[in-house]
C-alpha positions as CSV (number, residue, x, y, z in Angstrom):
1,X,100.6,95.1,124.5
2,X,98.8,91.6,123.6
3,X,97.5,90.8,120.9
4,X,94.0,90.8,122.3
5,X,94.2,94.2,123.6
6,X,95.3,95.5,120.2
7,X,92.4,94.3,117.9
8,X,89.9,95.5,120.8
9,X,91.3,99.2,121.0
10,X,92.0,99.1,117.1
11,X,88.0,97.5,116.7
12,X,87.1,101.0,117.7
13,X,88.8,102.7,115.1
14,X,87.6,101.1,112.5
15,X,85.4,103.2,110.1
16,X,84.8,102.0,106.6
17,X,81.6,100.7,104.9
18,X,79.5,97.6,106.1
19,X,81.7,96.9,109.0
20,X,82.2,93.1,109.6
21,X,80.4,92.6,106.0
22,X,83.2,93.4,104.1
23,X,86.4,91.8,103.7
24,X,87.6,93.3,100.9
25,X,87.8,97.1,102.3
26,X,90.5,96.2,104.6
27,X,91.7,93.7,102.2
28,X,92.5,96.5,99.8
29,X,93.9,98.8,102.7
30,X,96.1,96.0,103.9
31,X,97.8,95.6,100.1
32,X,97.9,99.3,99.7
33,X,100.2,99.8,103.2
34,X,102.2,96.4,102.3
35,X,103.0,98.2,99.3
36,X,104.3,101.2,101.0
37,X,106.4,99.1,103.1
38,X,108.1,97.8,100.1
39,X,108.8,101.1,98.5
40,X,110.4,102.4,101.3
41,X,112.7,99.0,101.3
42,X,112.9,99.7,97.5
43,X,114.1,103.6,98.4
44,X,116.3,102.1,101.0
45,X,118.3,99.9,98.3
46,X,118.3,102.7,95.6
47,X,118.9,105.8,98.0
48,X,120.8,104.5,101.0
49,X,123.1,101.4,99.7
50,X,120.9,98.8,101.7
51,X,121.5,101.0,105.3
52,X,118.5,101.5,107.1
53,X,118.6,104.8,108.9
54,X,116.6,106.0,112.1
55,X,114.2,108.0,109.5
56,X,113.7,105.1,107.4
57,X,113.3,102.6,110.7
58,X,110.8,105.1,111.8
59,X,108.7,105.1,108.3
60,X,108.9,101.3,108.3
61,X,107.3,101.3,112.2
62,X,104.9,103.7,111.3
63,X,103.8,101.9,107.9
64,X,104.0,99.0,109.8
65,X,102.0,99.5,112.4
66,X,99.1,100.3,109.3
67,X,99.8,96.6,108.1
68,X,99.0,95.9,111.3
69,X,95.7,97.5,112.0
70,X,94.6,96.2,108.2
71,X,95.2,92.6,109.3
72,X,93.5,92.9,112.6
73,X,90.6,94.5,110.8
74,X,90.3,91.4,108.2
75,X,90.6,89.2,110.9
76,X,87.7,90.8,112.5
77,X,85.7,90.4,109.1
78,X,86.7,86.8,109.5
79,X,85.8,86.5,113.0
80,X,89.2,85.4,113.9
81,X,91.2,86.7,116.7
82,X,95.2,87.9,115.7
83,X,96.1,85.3,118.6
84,X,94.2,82.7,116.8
85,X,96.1,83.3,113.4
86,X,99.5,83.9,115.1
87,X,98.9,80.5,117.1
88,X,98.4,78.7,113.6
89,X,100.7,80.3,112.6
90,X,103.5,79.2,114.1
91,X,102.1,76.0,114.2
92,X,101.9,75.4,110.6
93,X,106.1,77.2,110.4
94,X,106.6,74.4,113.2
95,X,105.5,71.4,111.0
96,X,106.9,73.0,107.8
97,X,110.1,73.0,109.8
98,X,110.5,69.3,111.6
99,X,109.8,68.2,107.1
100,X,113.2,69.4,106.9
């Protein structure tokens, strides 16, 4: 899937209040599911010696993919496309790179 076709079908799952006014709903989302991410690293160290099992892989893809959707929905607030930010992205890691 490209990154265009992802923020369109995810666009239509967005629900929250004063759509494309309001950066800091998905803002908020997008540090609550980061933070979920983390933990389960966190329980990964503490429970599992640092070995990632299929379960855990399968939390991590799942909380992941809710990073995801958070992002695509503050770029949408922003009026930014994912391909747009990934693009800079890798331009600004690119520059930060040939420094070195």
């Amino acid at each position: 899937m490209k990154f265009e076709e992802y923020q369109s079908e995810a666009k239509q799952t967005a629900l929250y209040p004063r759509r494309l006014q309001n950066l800091e709903y998905p803002t908020l989302g997008l540090a609550g599911e980061a933070g979920e991410v983390a933990n389960i690293v966190k329980k990964i160290q503490r429970d599992f010696g640092g070995e990632i099992t299929d379960e855990t892989r399968l939390k991590l893809k799942d909380e992941l993919g809710d990073v995801l959707w958070y992002i695509s929905a503050c770029a949408d607030e922003l009026g930014l496309t994912l391909a747009e930010i990934a693009e800079f992205n890798v331009e600004k890691l690119a520059k930060r790179h040939s420094r070195k």
